[in-house]
C-alpha positions as CSV (number, residue, x, y, z in Angstrom):
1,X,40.5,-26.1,-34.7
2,X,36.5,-26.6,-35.3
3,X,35.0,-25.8,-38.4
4,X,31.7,-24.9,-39.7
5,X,30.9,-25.2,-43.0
6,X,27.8,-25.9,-45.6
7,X,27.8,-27.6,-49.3
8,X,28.4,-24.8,-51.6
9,X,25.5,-25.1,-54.2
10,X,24.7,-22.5,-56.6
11,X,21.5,-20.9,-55.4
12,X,22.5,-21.2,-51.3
13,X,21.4,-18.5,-49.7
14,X,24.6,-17.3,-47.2
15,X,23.5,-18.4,-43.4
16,X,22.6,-15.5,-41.3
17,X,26.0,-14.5,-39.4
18,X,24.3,-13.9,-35.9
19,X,23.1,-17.6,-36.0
20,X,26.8,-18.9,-37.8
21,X,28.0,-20.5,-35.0
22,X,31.8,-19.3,-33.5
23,X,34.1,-19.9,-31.8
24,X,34.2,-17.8,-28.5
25,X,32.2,-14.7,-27.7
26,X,31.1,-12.5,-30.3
27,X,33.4,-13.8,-33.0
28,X,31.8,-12.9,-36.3
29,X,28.9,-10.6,-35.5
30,X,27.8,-8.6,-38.4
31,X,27.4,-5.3,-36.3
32,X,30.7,-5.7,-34.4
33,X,32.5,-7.0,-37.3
34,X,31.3,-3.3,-38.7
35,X,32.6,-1.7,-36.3
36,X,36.2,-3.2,-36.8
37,X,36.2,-2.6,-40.7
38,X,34.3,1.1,-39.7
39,X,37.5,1.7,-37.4
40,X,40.0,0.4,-40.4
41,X,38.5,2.4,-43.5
42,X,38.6,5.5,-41.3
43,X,42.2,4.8,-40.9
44,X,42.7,5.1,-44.4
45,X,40.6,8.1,-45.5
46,X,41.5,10.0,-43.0
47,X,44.6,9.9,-44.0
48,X,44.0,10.5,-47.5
49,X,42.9,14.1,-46.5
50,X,45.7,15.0,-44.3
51,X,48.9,14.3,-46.2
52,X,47.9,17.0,-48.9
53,X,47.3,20.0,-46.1
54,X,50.6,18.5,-44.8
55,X,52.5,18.8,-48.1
56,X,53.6,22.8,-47.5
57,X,55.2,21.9,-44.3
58,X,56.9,18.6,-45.4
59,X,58.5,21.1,-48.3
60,X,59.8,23.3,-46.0
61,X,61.2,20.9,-43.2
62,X,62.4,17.9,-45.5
63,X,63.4,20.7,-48.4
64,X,61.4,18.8,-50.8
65,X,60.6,19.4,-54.4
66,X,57.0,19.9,-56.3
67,X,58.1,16.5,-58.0
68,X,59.0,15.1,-54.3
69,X,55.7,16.3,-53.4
70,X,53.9,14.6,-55.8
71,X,55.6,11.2,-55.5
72,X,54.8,11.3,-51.6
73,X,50.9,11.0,-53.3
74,X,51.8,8.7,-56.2
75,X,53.8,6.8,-54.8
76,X,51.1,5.8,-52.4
77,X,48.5,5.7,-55.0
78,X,50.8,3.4,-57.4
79,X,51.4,0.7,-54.4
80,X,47.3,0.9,-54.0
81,X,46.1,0.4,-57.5
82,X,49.0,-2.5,-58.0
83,X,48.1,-4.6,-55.0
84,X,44.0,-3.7,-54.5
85,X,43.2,-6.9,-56.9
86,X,45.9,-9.5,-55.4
87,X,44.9,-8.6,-51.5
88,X,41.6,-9.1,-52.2
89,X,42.3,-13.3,-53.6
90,X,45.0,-13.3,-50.3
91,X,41.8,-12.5,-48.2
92,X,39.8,-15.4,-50.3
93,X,42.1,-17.5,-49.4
94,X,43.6,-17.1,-46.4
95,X,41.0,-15.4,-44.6
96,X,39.8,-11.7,-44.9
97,X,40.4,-11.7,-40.6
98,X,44.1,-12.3,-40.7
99,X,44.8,-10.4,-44.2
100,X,42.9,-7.7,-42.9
101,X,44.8,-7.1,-39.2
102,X,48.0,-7.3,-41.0
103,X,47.2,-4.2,-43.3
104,X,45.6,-2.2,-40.0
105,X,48.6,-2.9,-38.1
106,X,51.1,-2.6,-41.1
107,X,49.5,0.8,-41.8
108,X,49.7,2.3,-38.5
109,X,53.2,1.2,-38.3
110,X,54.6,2.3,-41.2
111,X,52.6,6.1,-40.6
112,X,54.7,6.0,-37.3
113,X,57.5,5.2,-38.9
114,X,57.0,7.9,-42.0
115,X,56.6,10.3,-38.9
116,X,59.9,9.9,-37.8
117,X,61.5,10.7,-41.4
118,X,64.6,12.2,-41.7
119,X,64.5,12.8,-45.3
120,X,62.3,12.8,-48.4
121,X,63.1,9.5,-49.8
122,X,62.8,8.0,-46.3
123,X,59.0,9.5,-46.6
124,X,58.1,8.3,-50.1
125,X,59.8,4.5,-49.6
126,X,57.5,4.3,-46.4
127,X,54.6,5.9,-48.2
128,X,54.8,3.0,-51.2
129,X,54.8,0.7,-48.3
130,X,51.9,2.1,-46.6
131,X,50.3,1.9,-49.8
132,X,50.7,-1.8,-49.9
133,X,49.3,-2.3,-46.4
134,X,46.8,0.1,-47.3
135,X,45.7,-2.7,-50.4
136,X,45.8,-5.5,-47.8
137,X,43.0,-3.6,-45.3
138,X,40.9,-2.5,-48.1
139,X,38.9,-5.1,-50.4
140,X,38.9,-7.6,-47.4
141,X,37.2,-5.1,-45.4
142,X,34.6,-5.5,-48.0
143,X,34.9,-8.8,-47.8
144,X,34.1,-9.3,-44.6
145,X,30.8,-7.3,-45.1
146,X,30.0,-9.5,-47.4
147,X,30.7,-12.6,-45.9
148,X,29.0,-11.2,-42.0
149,X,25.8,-9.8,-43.2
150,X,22.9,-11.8,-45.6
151,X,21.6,-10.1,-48.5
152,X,19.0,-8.2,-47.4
153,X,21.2,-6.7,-45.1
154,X,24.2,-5.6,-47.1
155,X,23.0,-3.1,-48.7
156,X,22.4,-1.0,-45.1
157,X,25.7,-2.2,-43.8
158,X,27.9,-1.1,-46.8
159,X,25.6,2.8,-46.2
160,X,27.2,2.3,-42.9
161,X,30.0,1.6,-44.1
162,X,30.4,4.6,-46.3
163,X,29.4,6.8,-43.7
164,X,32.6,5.6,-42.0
165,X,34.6,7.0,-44.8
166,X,32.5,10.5,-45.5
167,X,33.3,11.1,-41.1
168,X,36.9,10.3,-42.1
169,X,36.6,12.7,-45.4
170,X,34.7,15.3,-43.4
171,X,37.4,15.7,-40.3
172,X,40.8,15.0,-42.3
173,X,40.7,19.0,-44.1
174,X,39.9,20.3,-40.4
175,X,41.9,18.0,-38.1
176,X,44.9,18.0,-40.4
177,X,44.6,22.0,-40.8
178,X,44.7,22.5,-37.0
179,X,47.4,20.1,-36.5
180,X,50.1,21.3,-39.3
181,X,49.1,25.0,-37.9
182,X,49.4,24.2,-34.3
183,X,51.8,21.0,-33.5
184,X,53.5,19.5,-36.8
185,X,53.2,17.8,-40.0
186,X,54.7,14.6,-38.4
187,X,51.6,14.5,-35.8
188,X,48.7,13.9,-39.4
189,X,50.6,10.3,-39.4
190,X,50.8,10.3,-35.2
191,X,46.8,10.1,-35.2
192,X,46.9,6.9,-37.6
193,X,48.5,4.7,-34.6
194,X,45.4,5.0,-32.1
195,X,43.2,4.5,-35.0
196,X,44.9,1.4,-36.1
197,X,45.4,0.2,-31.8
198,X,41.2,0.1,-31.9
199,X,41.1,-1.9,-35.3
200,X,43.2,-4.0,-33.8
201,X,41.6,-5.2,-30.7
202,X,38.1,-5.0,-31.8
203,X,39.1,-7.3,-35.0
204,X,41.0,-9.8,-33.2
205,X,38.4,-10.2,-30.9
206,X,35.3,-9.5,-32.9
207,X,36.2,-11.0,-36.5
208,X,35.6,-14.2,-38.1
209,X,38.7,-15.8,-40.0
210,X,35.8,-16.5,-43.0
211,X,36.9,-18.3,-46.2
212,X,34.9,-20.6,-48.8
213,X,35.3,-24.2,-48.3
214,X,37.7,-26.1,-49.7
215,X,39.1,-23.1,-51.2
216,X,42.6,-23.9,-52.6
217,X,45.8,-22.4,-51.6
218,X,47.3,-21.8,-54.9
219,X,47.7,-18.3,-56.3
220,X,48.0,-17.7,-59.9
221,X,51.1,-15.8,-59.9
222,X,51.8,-15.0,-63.6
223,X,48.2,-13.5,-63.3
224,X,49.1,-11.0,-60.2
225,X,52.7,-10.6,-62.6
226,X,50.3,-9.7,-65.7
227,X,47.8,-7.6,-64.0
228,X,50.1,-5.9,-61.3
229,X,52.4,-4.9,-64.3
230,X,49.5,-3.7,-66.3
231,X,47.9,-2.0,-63.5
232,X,51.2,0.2,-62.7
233,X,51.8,0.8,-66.8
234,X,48.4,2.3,-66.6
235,X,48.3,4.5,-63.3
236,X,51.6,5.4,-63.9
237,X,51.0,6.8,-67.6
238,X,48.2,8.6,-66.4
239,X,50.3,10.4,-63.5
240,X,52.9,11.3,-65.9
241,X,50.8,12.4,-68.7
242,X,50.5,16.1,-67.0
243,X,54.8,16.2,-67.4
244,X,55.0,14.1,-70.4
245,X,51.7,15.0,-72.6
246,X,48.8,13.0,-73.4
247,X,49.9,12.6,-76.9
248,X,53.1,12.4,-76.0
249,X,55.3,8.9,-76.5
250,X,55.6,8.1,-73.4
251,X,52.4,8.5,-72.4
252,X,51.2,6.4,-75.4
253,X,53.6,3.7,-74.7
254,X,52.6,3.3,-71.2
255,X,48.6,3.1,-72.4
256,X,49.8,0.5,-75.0
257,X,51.6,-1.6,-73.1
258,X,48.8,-1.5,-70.2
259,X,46.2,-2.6,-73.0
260,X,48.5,-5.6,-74.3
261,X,49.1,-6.5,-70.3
262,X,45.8,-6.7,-69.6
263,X,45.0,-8.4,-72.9
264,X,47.0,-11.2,-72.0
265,X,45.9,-11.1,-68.9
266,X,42.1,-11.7,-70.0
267,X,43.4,-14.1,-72.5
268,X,45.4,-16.2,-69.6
269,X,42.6,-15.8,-66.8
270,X,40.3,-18.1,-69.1
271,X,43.2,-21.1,-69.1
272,X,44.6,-20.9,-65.0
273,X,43.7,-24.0,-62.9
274,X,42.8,-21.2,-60.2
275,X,42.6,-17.8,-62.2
276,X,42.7,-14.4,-60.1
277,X,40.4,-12.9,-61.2
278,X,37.5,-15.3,-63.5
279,X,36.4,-13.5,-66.5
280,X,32.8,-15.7,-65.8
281,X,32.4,-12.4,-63.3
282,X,32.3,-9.7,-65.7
283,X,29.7,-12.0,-67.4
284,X,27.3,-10.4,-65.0
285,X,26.1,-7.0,-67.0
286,X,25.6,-5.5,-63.7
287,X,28.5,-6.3,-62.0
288,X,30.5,-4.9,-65.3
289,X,28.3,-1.4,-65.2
290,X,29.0,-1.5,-61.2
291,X,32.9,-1.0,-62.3
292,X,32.2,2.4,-64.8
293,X,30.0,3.9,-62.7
294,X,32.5,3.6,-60.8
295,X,35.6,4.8,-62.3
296,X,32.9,7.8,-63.6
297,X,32.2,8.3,-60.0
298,X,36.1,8.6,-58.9
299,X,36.5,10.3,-62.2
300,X,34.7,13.1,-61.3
301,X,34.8,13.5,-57.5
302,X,38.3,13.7,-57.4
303,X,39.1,15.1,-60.6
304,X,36.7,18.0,-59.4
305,X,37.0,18.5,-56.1
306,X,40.9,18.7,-56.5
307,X,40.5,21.8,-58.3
308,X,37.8,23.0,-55.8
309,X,40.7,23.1,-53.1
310,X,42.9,24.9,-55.4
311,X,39.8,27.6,-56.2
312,X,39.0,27.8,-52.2
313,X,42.5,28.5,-51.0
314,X,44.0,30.7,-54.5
315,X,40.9,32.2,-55.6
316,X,38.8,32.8,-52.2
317,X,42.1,33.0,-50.1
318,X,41.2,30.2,-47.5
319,X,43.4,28.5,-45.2
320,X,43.3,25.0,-45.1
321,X,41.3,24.7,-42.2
322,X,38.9,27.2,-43.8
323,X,38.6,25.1,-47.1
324,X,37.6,22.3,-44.4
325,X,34.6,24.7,-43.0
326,X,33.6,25.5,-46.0
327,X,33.5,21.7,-47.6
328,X,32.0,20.7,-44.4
329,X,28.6,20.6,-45.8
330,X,29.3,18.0,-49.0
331,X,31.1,16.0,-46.1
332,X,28.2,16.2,-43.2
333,X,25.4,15.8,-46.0
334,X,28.0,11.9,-47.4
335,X,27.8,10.5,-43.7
336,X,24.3,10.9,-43.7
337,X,23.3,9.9,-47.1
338,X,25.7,7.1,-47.3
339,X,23.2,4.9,-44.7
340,X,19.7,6.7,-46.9
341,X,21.8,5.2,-49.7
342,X,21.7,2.2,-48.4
343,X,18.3,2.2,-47.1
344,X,16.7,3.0,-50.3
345,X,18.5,0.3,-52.1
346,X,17.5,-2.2,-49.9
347,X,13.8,-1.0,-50.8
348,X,14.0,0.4,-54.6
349,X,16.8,-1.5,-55.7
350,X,19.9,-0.2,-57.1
351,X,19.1,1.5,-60.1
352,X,16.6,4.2,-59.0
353,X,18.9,5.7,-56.4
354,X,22.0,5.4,-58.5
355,X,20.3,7.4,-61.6
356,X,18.9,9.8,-59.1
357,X,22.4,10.2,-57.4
358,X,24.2,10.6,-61.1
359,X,21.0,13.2,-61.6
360,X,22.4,15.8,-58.5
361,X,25.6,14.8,-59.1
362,X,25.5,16.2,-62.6
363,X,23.3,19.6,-61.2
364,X,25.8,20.0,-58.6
365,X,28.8,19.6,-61.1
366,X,26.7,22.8,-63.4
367,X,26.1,24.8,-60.1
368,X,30.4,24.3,-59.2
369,X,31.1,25.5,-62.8
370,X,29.1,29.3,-62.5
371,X,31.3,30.2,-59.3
372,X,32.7,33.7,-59.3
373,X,35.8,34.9,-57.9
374,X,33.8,36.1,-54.8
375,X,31.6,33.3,-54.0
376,X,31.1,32.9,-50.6
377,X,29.7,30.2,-48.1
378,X,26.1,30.8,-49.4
379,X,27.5,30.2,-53.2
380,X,29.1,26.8,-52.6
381,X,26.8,25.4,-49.7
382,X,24.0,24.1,-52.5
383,X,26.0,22.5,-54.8
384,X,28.3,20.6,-52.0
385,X,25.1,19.5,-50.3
386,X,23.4,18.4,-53.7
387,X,27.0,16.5,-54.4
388,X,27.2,15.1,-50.9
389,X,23.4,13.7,-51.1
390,X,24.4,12.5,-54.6
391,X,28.2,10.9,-54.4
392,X,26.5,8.8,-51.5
393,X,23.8,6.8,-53.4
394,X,26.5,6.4,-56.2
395,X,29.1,5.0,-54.2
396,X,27.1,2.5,-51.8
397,X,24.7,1.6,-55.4
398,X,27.6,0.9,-57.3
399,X,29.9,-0.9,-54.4
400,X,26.5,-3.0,-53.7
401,X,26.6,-4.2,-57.9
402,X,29.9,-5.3,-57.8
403,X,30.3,-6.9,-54.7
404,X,26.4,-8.2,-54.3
405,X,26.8,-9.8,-57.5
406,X,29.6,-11.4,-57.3
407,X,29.5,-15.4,-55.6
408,X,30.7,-15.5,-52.1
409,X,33.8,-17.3,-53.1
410,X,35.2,-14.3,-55.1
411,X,33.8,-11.4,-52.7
412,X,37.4,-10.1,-52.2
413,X,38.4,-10.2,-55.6
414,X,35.4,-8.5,-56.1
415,X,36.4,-5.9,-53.5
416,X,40.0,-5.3,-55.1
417,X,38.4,-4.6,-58.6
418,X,36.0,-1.8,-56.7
419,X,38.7,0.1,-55.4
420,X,40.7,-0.2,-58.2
421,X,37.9,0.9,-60.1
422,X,38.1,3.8,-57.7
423,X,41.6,4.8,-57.5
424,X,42.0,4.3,-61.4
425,X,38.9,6.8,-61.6
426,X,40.5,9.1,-59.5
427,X,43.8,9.2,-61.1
428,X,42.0,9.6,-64.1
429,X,40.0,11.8,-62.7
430,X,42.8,14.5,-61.7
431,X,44.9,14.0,-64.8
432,X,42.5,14.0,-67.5
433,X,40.7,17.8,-65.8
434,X,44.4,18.9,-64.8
435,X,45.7,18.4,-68.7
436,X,42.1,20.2,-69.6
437,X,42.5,23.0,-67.3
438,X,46.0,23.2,-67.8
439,X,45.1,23.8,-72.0
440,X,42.5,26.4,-71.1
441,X,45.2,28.3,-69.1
442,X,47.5,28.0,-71.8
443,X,45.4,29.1,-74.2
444,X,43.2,32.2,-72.7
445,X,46.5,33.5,-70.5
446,X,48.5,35.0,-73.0
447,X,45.3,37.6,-74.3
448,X,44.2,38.4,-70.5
449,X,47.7,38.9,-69.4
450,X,47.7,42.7,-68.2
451,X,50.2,45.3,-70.6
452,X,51.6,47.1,-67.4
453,X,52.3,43.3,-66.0
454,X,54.9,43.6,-69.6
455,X,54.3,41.9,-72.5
456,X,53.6,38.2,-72.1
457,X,55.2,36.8,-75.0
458,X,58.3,38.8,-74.0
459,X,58.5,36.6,-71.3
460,X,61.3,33.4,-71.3
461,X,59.6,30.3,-71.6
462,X,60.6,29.3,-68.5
463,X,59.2,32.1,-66.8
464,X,55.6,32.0,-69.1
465,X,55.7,27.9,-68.0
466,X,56.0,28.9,-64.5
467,X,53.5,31.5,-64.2
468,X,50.9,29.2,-66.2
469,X,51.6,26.5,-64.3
470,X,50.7,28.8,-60.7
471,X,47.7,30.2,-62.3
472,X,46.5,26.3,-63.4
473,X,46.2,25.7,-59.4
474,X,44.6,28.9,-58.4
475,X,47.3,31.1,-57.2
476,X,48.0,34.4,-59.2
477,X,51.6,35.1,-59.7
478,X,51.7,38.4,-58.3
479,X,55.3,39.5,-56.7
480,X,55.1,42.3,-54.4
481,X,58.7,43.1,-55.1
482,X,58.5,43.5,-58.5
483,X,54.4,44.9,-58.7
484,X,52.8,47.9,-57.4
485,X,49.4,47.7,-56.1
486,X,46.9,48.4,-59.6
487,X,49.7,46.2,-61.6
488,X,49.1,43.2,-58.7
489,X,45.3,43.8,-59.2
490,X,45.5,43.4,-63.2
491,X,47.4,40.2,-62.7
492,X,45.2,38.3,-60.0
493,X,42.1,39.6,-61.8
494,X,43.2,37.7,-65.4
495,X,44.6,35.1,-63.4
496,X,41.8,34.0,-61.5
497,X,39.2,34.8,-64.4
498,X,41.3,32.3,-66.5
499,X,41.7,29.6,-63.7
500,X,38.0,30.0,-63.4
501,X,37.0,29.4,-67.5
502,X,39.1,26.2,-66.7
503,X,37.6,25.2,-63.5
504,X,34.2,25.8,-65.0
505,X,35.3,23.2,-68.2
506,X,36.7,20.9,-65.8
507,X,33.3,20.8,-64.4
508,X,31.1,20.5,-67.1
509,X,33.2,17.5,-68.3
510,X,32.0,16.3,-64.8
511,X,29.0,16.9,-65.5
512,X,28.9,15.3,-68.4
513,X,30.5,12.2,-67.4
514,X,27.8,12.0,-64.9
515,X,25.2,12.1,-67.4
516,X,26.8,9.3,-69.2
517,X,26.3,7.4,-66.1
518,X,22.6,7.9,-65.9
519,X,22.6,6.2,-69.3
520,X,24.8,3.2,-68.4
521,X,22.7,2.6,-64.8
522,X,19.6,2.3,-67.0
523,X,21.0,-1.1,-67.7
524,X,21.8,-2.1,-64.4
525,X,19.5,-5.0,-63.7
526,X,17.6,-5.5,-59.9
527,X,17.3,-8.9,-58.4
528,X,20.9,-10.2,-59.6
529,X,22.6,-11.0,-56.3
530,X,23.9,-14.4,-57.3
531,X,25.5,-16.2,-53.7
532,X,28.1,-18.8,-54.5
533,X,30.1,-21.2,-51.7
534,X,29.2,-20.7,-47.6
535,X,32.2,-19.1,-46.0
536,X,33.9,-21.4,-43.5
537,X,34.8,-19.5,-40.1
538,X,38.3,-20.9,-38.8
């Protein structure tokens, strides 16, 4: 098997990919090798929309619980955030090509297989598994970006490249609404398998099996232990801190125990032979802001915009494929920011478009929090288009800081710690608002709660935990059975009111922690791209 290689020296510029020569046709051309990772991350986000429109039906045909519900989510989410880091040093290693295809196929197998489920369980095992193949396909995706296209070049390619994902994000509401309405909830996992078919063939033929020469073999398996361990102590207190309580024990433990993982994890990264993860990369300021902007990022996109689906269909009274409509413009406005994104960092630099897209970010955020209970398409269609023109800079700025900056050699560990960063945001993200939003309801309820409704505190605590807990996602507890027509008013009036005062302080946070990110990207320093060893194409 021929090689082709180049000294790795400190200040080597990468060759340009379209003169790297290959093996056999169009092996390891930057725009095709786009194409295959555009094909793969659209497998993913796309189904990261669909499951949740799903999740009614799958109740109802696999007689599944709220808990069940939520596992066939965290389970998913837990498997990610565990693996994101280790599949990104396999991929450095062994090749981001081959670690790569086995996450596309593995994920369009095991969303056939969680199509054919029989039962709950059956659903969530595969769903853990899918999230595992979902790690492997990720940060080598990014990798092989950053090992196809030169410098100058990245910046546009990784636009592209969230474009990819806001098409994915803009359909999956739409295409999963119509499906679960009109064929089944098994047929949102069905679409997966073509998807995964075209990743496939165009990255077996069009990918280069790129690694750093003389890479070693060996992987530091106490680190993957210490950090995989830490990383599910984390994400896992966070999920159960809505059950448990943030000051709660458990929840507390869980945060401890994540903090002394990853502790000793720093602690033994400095004294591997071959670490995981280096701490000389976090030596880079920029590469370090990269990761909080971001988590903030994550934080509050999907912190937010989970409760804007609850306000949409509870509030407004949207179907799913309504609330899709009606998102449409954030999601049209991603896909063509995402390549401006990318264009403007290529000319301005990083920091500019990343404090400008923190800047609308933050308006957009104050514009979500003044919604009414009868805001219609007109209301919403500013904000979600000065959110979509903001998230995009933000995402491509920061994903350029992290991976740009890190040295060739360590692009896919570099990948794994930007979507970790992300799905630890966005776990974050949904926890942190849920528990505030959750406080407000508990809070303002009680006084708002209408006297021919009967006396709220007369209620059993079950039944007051219940009804707080409906009103927290946007549905008003009203019981035609039980409730004439002025009494059903009262109750969905106070209800929505009060999910609104939390929605709007769920918001502001947002806001707020977008803000805080114009601050840090002050710091973020233009002209760092440091390139370490040439990738060898086997």
């Amino acid at each position: 098997m021929s090689q082709t290689s180049t000294a790795a020296t400190p200040d080597a510029l990468p060759p340009d990919p379209s003169k790297t020569p290959v093996r056999k046709g169009m092996q390891g051309h930057p725009w095709l090798t786009l194409l295959a990772v555009a094909f793969g991350v659209m497998m993913v986000a796309l189904d990261g929309t669909v499951v949740g429109i799903a999740n009614p039906a799958i109740s109802k045909d696999l007689d599944a619980s709220l808990a069940d519900l939520q596992w066939v989510t965290n389970g998913y989410l837990l498997a990610l955030a565990v693996c994101l880091i280790p599949a990104g040093k396999l991929g450095d290693r062994y090749g981001h090509k081959t670690i790569f295809l086995i996450g596309a196929a593995g994920f369009a197998a095991t969303s056939l297989i969680i199509a054919f489920s029989q039962s709950v369980t059956m659903l969530i095992a595969f769903r853990v598994l899918q999230g595992v193949f979902g790690a492997l396909l990720q940060p080598t995706a990014l990798g092989l970006l950053r090992n196809s296209f030169p410098g100058n070049r990245l910046n546009m390619a990784i636009g592209i490249w969230g474009a990819a994902i806001s098409t994915a994000t803009a359909t999956g509401p739409i295409v999963g609404g119509l499906l679960v309405e009109h064929v089944s909830w098994q047929s949102v996992f069905y679409i997966n398998v073509p998807i995964g078919v075209l990743t496939l063939v165009v990255g077996i033929w069009a990918l280069a099996n790129s690694r750093v020469a003389g890479a070693s073999n060996r992987i530091d398996y106490l680190g993957v232990v210490l950090l995989s361990v830490a990383m599910f102590c984390l994400v896992w207190g966070v999920i159960k801190s809505g059950e448990k309580g943030w000051g709660s024990a458990y929840t507390l433990g869980f945060m401890a125990a994540a903090l002394i993982l990853l502790a000793l994890f720093a602690l033994w990264q400095g004294r591997a032979p071959e670490p995981l993860m280096p701490m000389v990369m976090f030596r880079n300021r920029s590469f370090s802001i990269g990761i909080v902007l971001m988590i903030f990022m994550a934080f509050a996109m999907f912190g937010a915009m989970f409760f804007i689906t609850f306000y949409l269909q509870g509030v407004n009274g949207l179907s799913p494929t309504e609330t899709g409509v009606r998102m449409l413009p954030m999601s049209v406005v991603m896909m063509i920011g995402s390549p401006i994104g990318g264009f403007a960092i290529t000319k301005l630099g990083p920091r500019i478009p990343i404090i400008a897209g923190l800047a609308l970010s933050a308006t957009a955020m104050a514009l979500l929090a003044r919604l009414g209970e009868d805001a219609g398409f007109g209301a919403t269609m500013l904000p979600f288009v000065l959110l979509g023109f903001g998230l995009s800079p933000i995402m491509v700025g920061a994903t350029d800081i992290i991976v740009g900056n890190a040295s060739l050699e360590l692009s896919g560990v570099a990948s794994g710690i930007q979507q970790a960063a992300m799905q630890v945001g966005g776990a974050l993200g949904t926890a942190v608002l849920g528990a505030v939003v959750a406080a407000k309801v508990s809070s303002v309820l009680p006084d708002r709660w209408p006297a021919e409704a009967g006396a709220y505190d007369k209620l059993p605590h079950g039944s007051r935990e219940a009804i707080e807990g409906s009103v927290a996602q946007g549905f008003p507890p009203v019981d035609p059975a039980t409730m004439n027509g002025p009494t059903m008013d009262a109750v969905r009036h106070a209800s929505n009111t009060t999910f609104l005062d939390g929605m709007q302080l769920a918001f502001t946070i947002a806001a707020i922690t977008m803000a805080v990110g114009i601050v840090l990207a002050l710091f973020v320093r233009q002209g760092e791209k440091r390139e370490g060893a040439v990738a060898v194409h086997v």
